[in-house]
Backbone as JSON Lines, residues from 0, in Angstrom:
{"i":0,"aa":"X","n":[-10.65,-1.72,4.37],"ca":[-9.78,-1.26,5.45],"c":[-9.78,0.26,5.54]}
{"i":1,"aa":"X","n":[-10.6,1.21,4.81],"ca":[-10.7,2.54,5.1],"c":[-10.63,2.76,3.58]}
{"i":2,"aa":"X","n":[-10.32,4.26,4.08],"ca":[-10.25,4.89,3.01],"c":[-8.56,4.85,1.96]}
{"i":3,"aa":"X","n":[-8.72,4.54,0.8],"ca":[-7.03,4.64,0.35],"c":[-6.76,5.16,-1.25]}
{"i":4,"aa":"X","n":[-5.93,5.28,-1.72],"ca":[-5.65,5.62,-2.89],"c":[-5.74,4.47,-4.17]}
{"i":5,"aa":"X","n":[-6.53,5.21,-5.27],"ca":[-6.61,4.07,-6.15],"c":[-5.3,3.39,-7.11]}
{"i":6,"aa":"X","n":[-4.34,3.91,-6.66],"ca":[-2.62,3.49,-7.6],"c":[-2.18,3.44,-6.31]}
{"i":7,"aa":"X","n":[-2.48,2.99,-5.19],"ca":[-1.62,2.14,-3.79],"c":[-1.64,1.1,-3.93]}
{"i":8,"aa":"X","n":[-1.11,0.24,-3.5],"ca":[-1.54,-0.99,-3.87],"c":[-1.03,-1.99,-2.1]}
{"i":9,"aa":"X","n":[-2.43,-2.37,-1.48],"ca":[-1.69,-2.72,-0.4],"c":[-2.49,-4.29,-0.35]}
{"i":10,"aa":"X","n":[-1.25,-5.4,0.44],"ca":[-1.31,-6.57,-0.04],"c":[-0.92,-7.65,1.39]}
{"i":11,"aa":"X","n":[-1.81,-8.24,1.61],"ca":[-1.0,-9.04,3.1],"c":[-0.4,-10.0,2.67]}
{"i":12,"aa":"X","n":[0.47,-9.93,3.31],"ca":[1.74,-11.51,2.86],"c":[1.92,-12.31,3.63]}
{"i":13,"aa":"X","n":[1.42,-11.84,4.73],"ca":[1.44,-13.3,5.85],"c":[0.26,-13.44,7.14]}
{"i":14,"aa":"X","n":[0.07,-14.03,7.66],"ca":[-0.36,-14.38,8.53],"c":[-2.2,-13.83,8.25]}
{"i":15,"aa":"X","n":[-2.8,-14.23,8.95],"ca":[-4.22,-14.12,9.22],"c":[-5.16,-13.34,9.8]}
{"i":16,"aa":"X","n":[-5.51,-12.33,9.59],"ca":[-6.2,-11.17,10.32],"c":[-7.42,-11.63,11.34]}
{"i":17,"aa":"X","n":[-6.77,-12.54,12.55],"ca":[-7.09,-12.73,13.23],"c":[-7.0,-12.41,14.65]}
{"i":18,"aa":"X","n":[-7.75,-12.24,15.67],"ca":[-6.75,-11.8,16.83],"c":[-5.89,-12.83,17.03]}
{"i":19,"aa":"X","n":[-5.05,-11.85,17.53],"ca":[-3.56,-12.6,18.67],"c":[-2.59,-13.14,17.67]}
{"i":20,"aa":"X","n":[-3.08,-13.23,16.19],"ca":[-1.95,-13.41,14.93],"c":[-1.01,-12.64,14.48]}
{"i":21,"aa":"X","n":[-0.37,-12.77,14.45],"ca":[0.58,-11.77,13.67],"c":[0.43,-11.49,11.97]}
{"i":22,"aa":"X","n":[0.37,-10.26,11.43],"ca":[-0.32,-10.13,10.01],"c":[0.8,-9.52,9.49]}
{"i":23,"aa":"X","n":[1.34,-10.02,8.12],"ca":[2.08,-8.79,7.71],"c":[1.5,-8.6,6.63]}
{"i":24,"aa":"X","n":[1.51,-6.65,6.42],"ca":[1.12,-6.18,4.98],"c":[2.03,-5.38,4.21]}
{"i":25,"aa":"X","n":[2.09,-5.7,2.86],"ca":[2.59,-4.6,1.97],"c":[2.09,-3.64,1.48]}
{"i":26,"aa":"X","n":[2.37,-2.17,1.71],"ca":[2.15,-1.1,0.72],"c":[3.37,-0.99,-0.72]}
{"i":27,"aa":"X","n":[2.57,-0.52,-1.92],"ca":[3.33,0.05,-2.34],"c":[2.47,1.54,-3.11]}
{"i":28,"aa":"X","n":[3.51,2.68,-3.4],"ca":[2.9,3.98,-3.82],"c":[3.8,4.3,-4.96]}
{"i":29,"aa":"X","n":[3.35,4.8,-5.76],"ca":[3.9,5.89,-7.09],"c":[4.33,6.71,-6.29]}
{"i":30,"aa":"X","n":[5.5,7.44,-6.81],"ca":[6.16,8.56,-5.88],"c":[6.57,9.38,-7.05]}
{"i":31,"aa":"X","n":[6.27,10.29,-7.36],"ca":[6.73,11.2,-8.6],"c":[8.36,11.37,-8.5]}
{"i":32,"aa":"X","n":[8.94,11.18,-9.74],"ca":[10.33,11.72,-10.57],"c":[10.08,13.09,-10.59]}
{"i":33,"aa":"X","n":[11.29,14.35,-9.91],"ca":[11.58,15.35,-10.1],"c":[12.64,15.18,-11.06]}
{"i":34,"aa":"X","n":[12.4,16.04,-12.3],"ca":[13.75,16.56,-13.11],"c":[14.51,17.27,-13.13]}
{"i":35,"aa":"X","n":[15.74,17.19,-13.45],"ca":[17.17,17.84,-13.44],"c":[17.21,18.49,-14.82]}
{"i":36,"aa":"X","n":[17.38,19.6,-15.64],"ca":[17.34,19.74,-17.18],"c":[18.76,18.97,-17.42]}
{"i":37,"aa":"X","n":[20.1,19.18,-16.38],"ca":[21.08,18.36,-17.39],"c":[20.83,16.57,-17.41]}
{"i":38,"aa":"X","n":[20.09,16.12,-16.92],"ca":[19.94,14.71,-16.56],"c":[18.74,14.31,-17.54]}
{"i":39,"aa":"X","n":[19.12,14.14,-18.65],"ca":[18.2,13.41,-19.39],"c":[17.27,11.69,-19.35]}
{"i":40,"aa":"X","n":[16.22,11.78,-18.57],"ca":[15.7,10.77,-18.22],"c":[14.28,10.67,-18.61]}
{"i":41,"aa":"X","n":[13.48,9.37,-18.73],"ca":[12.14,9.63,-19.04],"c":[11.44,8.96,-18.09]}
{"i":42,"aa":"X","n":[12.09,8.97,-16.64],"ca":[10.99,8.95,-15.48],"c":[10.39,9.28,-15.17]}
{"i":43,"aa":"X","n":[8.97,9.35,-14.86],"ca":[8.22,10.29,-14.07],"c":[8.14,10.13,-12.85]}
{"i":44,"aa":"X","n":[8.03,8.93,-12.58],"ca":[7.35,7.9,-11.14],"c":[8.35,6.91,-10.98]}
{"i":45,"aa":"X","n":[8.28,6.57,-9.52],"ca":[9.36,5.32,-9.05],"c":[7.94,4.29,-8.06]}
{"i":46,"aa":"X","n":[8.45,3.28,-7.82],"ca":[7.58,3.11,-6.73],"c":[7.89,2.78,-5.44]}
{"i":47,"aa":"X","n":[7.52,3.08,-4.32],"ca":[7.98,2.63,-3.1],"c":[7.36,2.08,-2.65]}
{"i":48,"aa":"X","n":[8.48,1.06,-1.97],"ca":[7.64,-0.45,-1.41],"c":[8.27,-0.5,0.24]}
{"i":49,"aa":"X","n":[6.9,-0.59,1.23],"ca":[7.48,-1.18,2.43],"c":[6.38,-2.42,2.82]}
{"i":50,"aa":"X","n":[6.97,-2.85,4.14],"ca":[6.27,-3.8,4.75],"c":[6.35,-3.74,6.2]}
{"i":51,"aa":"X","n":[5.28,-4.41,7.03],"ca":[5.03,-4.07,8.29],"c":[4.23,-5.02,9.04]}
{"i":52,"aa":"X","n":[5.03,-5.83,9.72],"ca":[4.05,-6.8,10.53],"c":[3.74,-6.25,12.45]}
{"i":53,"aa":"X","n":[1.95,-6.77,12.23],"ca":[1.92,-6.38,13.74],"c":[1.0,-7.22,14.58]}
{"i":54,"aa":"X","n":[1.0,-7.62,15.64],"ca":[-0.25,-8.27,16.62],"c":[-1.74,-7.99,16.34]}
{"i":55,"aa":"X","n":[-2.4,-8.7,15.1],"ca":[-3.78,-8.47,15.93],"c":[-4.48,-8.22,17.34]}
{"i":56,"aa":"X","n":[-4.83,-6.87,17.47],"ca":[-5.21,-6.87,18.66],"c":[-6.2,-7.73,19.35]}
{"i":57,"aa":"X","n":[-5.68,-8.75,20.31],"ca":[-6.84,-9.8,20.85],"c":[-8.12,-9.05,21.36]}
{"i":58,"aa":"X","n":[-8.56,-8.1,21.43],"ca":[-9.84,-7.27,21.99],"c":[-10.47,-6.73,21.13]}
{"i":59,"aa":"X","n":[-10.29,-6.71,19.73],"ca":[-10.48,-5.86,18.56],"c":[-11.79,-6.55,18.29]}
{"i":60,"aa":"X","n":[-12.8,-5.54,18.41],"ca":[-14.11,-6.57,17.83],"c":[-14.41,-6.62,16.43]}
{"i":61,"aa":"X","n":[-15.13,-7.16,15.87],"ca":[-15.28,-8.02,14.5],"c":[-14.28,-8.83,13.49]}
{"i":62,"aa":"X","n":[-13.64,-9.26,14.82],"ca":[-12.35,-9.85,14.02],"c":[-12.32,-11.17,14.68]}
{"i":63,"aa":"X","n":[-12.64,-12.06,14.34],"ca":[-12.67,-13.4,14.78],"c":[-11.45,-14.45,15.56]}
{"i":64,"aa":"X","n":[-11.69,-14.86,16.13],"ca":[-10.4,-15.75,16.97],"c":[-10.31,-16.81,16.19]}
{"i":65,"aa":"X","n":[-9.21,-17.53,16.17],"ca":[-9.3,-19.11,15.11],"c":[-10.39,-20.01,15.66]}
{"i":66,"aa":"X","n":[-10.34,-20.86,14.66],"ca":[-11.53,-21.76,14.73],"c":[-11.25,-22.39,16.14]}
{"i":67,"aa":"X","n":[-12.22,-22.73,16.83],"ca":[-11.92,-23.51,18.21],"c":[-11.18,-23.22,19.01]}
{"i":68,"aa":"X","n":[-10.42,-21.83,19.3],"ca":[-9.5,-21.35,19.98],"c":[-10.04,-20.83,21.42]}
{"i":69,"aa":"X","n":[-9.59,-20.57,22.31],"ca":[-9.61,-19.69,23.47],"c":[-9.12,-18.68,23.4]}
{"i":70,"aa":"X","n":[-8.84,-17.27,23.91],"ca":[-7.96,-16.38,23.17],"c":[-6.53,-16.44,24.33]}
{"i":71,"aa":"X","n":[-5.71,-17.62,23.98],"ca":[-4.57,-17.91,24.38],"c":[-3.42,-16.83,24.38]}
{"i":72,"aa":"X","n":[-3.6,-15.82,23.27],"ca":[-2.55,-15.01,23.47],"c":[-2.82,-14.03,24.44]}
{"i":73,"aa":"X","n":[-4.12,-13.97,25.49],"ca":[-4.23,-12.76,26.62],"c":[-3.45,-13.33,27.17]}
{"i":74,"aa":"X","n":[-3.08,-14.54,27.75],"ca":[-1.63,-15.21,28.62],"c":[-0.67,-14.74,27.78]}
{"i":75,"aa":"X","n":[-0.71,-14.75,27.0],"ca":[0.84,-14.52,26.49],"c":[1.22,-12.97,26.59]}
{"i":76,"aa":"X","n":[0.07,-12.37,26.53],"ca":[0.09,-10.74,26.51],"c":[-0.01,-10.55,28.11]}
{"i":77,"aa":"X","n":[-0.1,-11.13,28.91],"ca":[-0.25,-10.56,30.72],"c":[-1.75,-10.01,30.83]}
{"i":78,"aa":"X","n":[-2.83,-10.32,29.9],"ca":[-4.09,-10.17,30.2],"c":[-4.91,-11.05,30.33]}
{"i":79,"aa":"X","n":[-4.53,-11.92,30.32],"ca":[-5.57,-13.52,30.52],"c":[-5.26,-14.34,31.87]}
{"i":80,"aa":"X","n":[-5.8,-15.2,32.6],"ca":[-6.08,-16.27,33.59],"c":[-4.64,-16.46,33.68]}
């Protein structure tokens, strides 16, 4: 999926990277601990976690439509018959 960091860690949790599917993925990143001297802690790193679901774009080339499908979601999107 490009270029990314080797301690990211990104993960799909749902759906099918297909057009007209809906996909969701997780990132998560190391985020460095700033220290306080009166706050005695031995954190360095936390990690932050989000998630983000979105429409395969039905026009997106090299991305396959489901097996035996038509691409039904251009009707649903106001671009199809």
């Amino acid at each position: 999926m490009g270029w990314t960091r080797t301690d990211v860690t990104i993960s799909r949790i749902g759906g099918a990277f297909e057009r007209c599917d809906e996909v969701t993925f997780e990132v998560t990143v190391p985020v460095p601990a700033f220290r306080l001297p009166w706050l005695a802690s031995g954190l360095t790193f936390f990690r932050a976690q989000a998630e983000a679901s979105e429409r395969v774009d039905p026009y997106r080339s090299g991305v396959p439509l489901p097996a035996g499908e038509d691409p039904v979601c251009l009707t649903d999107l106001g671009g199809g018959p």
